[in-house]
C-alpha positions as CSV (number, residue, x, y, z in Angstrom):
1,X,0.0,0.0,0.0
2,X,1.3,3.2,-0.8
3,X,2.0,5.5,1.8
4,X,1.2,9.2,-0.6
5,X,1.7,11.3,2.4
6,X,4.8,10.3,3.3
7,X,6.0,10.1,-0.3
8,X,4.6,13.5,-0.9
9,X,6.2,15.2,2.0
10,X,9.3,13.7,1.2
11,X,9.2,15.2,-2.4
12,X,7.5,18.2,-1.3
13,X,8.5,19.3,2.9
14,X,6.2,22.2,2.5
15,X,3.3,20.2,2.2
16,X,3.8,19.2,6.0
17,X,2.8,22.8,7.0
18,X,-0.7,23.0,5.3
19,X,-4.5,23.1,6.9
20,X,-6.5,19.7,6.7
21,X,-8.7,20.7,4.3
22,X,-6.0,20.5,1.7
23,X,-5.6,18.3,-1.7
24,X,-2.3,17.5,-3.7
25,X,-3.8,17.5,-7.3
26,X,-3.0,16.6,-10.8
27,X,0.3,16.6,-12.3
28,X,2.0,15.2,-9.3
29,X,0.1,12.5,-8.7
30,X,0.3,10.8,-12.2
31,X,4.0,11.4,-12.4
32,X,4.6,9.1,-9.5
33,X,2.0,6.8,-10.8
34,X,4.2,7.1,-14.0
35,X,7.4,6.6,-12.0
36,X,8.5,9.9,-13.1
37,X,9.6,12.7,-10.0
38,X,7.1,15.4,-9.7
39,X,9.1,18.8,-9.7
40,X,5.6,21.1,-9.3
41,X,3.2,20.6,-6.3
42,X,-0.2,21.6,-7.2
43,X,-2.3,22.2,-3.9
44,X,-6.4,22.3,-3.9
45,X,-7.8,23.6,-0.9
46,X,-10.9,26.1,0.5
47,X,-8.2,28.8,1.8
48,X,-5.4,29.3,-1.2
49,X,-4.0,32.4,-0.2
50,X,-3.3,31.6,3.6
51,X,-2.3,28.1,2.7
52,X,0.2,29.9,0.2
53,X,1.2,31.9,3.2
54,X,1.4,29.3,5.5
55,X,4.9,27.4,2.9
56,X,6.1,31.4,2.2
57,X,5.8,35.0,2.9
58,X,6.2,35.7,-0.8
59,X,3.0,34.3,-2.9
60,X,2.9,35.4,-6.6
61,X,-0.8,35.5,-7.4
62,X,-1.6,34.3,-10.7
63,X,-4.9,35.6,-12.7
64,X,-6.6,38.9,-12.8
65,X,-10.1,38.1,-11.2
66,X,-10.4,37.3,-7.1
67,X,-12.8,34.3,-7.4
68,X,-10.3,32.6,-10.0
69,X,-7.4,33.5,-8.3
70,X,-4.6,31.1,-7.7
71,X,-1.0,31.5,-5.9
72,X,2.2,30.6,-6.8
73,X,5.1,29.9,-4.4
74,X,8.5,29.7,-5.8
75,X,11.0,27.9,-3.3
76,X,15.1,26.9,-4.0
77,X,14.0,23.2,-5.3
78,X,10.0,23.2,-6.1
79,X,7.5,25.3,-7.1
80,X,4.1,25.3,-5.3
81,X,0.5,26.1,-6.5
82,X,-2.6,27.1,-4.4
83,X,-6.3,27.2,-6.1
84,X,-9.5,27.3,-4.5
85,X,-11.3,24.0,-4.6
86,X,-13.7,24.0,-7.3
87,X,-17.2,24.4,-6.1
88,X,-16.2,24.1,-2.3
89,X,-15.7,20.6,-2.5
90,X,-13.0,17.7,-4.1
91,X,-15.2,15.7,-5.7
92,X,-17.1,18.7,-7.5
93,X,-13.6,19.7,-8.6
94,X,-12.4,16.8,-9.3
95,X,-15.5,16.2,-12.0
96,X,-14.4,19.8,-13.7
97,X,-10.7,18.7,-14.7
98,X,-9.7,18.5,-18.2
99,X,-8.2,14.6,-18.4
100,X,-9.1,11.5,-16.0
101,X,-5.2,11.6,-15.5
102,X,-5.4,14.9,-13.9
103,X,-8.2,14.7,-12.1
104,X,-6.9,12.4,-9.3
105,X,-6.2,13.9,-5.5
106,X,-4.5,13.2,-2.1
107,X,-6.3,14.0,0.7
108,X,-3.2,15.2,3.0
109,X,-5.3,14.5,5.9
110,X,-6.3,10.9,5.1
111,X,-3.3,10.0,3.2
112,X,-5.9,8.7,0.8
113,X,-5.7,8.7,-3.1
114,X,-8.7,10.0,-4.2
115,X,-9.5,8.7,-8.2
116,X,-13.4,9.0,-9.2
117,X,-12.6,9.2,-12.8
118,X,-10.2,6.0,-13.5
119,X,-7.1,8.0,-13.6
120,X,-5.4,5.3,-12.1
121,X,-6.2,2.8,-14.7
122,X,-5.9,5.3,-17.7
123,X,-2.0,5.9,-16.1
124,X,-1.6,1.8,-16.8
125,X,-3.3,1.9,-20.2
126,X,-1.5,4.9,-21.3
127,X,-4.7,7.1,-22.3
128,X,-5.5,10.8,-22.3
129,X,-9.2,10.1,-21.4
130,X,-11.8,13.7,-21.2
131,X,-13.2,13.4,-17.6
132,X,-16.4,14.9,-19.2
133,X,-17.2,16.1,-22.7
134,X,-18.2,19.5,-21.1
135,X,-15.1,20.2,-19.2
136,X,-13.6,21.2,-22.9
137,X,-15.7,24.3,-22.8
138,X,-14.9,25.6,-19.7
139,X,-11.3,26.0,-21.4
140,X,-11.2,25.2,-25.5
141,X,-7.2,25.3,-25.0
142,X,-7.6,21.7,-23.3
143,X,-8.4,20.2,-26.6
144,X,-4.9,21.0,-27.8
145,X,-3.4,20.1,-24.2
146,X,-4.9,17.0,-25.1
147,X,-2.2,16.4,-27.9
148,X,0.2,17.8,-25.9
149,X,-0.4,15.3,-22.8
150,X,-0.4,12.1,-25.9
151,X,3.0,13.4,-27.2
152,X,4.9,14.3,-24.3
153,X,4.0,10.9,-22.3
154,X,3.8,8.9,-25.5
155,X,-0.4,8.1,-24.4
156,X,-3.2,7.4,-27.0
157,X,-6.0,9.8,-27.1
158,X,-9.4,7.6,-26.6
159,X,-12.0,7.7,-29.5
160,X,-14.5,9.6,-27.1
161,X,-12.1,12.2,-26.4
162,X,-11.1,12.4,-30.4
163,X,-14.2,13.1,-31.2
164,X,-15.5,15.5,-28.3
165,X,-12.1,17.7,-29.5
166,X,-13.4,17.3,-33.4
167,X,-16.7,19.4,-32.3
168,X,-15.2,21.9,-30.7
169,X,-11.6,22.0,-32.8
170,X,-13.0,25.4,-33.7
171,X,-13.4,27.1,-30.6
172,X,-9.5,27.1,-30.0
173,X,-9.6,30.4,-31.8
174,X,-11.0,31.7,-28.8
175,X,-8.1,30.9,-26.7
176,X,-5.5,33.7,-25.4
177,X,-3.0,33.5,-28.1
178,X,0.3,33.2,-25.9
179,X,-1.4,29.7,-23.8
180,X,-2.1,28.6,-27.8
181,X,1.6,29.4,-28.7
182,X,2.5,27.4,-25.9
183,X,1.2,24.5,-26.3
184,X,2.2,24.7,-29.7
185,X,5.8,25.2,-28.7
186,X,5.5,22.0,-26.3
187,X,3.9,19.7,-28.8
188,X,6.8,20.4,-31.4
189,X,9.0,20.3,-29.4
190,X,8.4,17.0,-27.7
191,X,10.6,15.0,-30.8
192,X,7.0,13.5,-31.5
193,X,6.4,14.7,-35.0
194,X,4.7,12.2,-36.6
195,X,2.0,11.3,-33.9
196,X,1.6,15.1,-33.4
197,X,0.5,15.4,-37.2
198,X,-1.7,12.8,-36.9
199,X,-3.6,13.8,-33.9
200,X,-3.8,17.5,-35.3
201,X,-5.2,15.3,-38.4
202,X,-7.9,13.4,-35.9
203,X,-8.9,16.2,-33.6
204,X,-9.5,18.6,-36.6
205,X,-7.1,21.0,-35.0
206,X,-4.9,22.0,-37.8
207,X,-7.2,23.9,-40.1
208,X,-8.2,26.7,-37.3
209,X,-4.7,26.5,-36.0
210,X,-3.2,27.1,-39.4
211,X,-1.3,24.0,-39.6
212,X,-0.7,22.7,-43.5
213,X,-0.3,18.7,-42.6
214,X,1.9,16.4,-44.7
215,X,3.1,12.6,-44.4
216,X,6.4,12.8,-42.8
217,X,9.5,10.3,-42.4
218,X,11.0,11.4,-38.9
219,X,10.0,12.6,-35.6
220,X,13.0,14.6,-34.2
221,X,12.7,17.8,-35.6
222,X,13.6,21.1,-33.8
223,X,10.7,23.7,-33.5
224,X,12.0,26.3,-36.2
225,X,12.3,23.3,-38.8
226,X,8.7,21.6,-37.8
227,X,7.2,24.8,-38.5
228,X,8.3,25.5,-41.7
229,X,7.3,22.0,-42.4
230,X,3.6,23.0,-41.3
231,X,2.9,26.5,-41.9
232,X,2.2,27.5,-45.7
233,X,3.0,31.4,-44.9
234,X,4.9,32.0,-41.9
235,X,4.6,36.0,-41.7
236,X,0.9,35.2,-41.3
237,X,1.2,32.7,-38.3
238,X,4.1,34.6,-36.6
239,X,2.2,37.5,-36.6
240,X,-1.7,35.7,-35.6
241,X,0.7,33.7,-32.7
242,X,3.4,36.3,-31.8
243,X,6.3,34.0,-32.7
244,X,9.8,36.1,-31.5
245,X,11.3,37.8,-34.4
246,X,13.9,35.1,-34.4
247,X,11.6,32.4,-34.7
248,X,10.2,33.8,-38.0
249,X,13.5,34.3,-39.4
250,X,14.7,30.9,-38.9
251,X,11.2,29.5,-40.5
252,X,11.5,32.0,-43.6
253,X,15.8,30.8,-44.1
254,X,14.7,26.8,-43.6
255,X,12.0,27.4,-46.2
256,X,14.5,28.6,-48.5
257,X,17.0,26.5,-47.6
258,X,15.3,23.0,-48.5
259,X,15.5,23.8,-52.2
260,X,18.5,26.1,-52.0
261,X,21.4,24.7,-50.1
262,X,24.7,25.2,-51.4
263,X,28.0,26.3,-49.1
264,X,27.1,29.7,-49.2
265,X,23.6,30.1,-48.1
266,X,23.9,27.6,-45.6
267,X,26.8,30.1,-44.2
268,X,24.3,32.9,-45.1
269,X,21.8,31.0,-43.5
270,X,23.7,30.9,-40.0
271,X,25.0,27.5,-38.4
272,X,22.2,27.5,-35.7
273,X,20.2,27.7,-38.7
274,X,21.4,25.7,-40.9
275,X,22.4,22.5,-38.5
276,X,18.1,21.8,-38.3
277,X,18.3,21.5,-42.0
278,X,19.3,17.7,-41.7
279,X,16.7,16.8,-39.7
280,X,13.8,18.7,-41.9
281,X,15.0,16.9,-45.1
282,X,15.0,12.9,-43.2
283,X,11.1,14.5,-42.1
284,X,10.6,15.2,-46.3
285,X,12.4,11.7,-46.9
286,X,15.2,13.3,-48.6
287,X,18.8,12.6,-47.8
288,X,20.5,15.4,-49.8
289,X,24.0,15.6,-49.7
290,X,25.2,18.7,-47.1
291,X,28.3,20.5,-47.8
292,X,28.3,22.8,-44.5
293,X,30.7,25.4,-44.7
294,X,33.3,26.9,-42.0
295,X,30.9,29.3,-40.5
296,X,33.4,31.2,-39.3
297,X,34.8,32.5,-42.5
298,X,35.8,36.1,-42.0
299,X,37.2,37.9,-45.8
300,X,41.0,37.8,-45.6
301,X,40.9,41.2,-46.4
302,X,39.7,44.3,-44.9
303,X,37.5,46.8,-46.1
304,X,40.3,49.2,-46.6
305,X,42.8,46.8,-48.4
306,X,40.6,45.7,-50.9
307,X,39.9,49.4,-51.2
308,X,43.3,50.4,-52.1
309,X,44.3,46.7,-54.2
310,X,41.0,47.4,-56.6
311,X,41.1,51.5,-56.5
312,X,37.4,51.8,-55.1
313,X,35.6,54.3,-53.1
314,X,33.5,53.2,-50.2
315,X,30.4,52.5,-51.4
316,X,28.4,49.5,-53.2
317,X,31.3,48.2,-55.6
318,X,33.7,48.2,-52.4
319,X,31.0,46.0,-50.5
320,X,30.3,44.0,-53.4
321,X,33.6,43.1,-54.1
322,X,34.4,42.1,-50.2
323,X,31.6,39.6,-50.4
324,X,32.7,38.5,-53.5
325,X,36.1,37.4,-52.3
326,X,34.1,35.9,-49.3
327,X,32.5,33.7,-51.4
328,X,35.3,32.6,-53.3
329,X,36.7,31.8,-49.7
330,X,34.0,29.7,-49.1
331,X,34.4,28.1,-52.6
332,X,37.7,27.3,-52.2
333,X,39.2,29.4,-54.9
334,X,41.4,31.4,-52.2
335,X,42.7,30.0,-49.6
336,X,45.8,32.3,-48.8
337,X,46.1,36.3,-48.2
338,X,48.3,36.4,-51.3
339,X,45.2,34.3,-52.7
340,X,42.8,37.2,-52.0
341,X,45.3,39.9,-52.7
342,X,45.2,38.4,-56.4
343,X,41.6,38.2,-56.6
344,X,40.9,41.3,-55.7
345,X,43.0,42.9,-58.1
346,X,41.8,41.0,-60.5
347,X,38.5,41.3,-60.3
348,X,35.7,42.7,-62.7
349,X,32.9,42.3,-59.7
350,X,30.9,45.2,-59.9
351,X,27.5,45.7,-57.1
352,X,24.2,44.2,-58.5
353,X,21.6,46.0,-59.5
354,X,19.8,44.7,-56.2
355,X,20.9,45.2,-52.3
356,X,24.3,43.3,-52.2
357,X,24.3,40.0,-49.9
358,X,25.5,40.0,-46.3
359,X,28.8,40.4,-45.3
360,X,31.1,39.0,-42.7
């Protein structure tokens, strides 16, 4: 027999300090059930705020309206969440949590496992089961957490579930869009790619999300690559989900890169870029050939020198010509200073008619 309140103290010494009318919920309970260590405590109870007070003098509080109020208290080795017990009582809250793996308790008190739902059981079978189809529209983003739960634990979704997320795949729209971006971030990040594609396929989450699906032939992919594997225009979905500028330019160079790859704009590209270009073509089933450059390639010549070797002004032929010999470093064609020396002087390299390419 397990002995939770022990096993939760241990884990969690805070938890010794709390009222009797508190509940260890959720997250922690199925990671020990998973044999996984729980780093988060999530605490139920009638009181959150003093039971927050009660582990810490400093309590974060987290959301903007006092009856849905919860607190957060951040300690060297956990962090610790206090909500208010849904409806005044665990059973009742219990009943309104997204997944039957979540919606499992401890009474503290009783060191008793409390599991209405089958969360137990669902642990075992390895199944993101709904605890109620109604639950999903108390908070659409739980139909993507769904996916999210499946990919990161490696859990089927059961057909009830599938198809209460399918009628109600296009209320995700209404969700805030930093928790969407999120989960997003997690699921495609989780080095699930395949079963995440099919689930977005089976929930009917990709159209409202924006997601283009294709068959794919891997499953580690990093984020920037899986997106430009899934999103037609990215300047449209970085600016509906607020993706970081750096995020969009990493999709846009991929994009180009998978039909456009030679030495020089994989250096152009960047090597932070261009390393999650491998994985991206094995999703694609390609195994192009790779020839990565040194990406620390710096012209052997200065600004100045190739100035005075060619007789140029400052201006667009002087840049032009300084990228030119940086390419032909990359090439191979120079290798030495006396290499570059010659090129540049004899060189008929004159700007384009466009903005010249980046230098370095």
């Amino acid at each position: 027999m397990t002995n939770w309140r022990e096993q939760l103290t241990q884990l969690f010494p805070a938890l010794a300090h709390l009222s009797d009318d508190s509940y260890v919920v959720g997250g922690a309970i199925r990671d020990l059930l998973l044999g996984r260590t729980p780093a988060d405590a999530d605490v139920a109870c009638l009181d959150p705020l003093t039971a927050a007070r009660r582990v810490s003098p400093r309590v974060i509080r987290l959301g903007n309206q006092e009856h849905l109020s919860a607190y957060r208290v951040v300690l060297p080795n956990h962090i610790y969440d206090f909500a208010a017990l849904l409806d005044g009582h665990i059973d009742a809250d219990l009943a309104r949590r997204d997944f039957t793996i979540n919606a499992m308790a401890v009474d503290l008190r009783a060191d008793e496992l409390l599991d209405p739902h089958g969360g137990q059981r669902d642990v075992a079978a390895r199944t993101v089961r709904m605890v109620r189809p109604e639950n999903f529209d108390d908070d659409p983003l739980r139909t993507l957490k769904a996916i999210r739960m499946a990919v990161k634990y490696d859990f089927t979704i059961d057909d009830a579930t599938i198809a209460a997320i399918r009628s109600r795949a296009h209320r995700i729209t209404e969700v805030a869009t930093e928790r969407v971006l999120y989960e997003l971030t997690v699921i495609l990040s989780s080095n699930a790619l395949r079963k995440a594609v099919a689930l977005f396929d089976a929930t009917a989450l990709a159209e409202p999300l924006g997601l283009h699906l294709r068959a794919l032939h891997a499953d580690e992919v990093p984020l920037a690559a899986a997106l430009a594997l899934l999103v037609d225009d990215p300047r449209a979905s970085a600016e509906r989900w607020r993706w970081s500028d750096a995020l969009l330019h990493d999709v846009l160079a991929l994009q180009h890169l998978v039909d456009h790859h030679d030495r020089i704009a994989l250096f152009d590209a960047g090597e932070s870029v261009a390393r999650q270009l491998p994985p991206l073509l094995r999703a694609l089933g390609r195994d192009d050939a790779l020839d990565f450059p040194d990406f620390t390639t710096r012209a052997l010549l200065t600004g100045n020198e190739i100035a005075q070797l060619a007789n140029v002004p400052r201006g667009p032929e002087l840049g032009a010509l300084k990228r030119a010999l940086l390419e032909a470093q990359l090439r191979g064609e120079v290798v030495t200073r006396a290499d570059a020396e010659r090129y540049v002087g004899e060189s008929t390299v004159r700007p384009p008619a466009g903005r010249p390419g980046r230098q370095r």
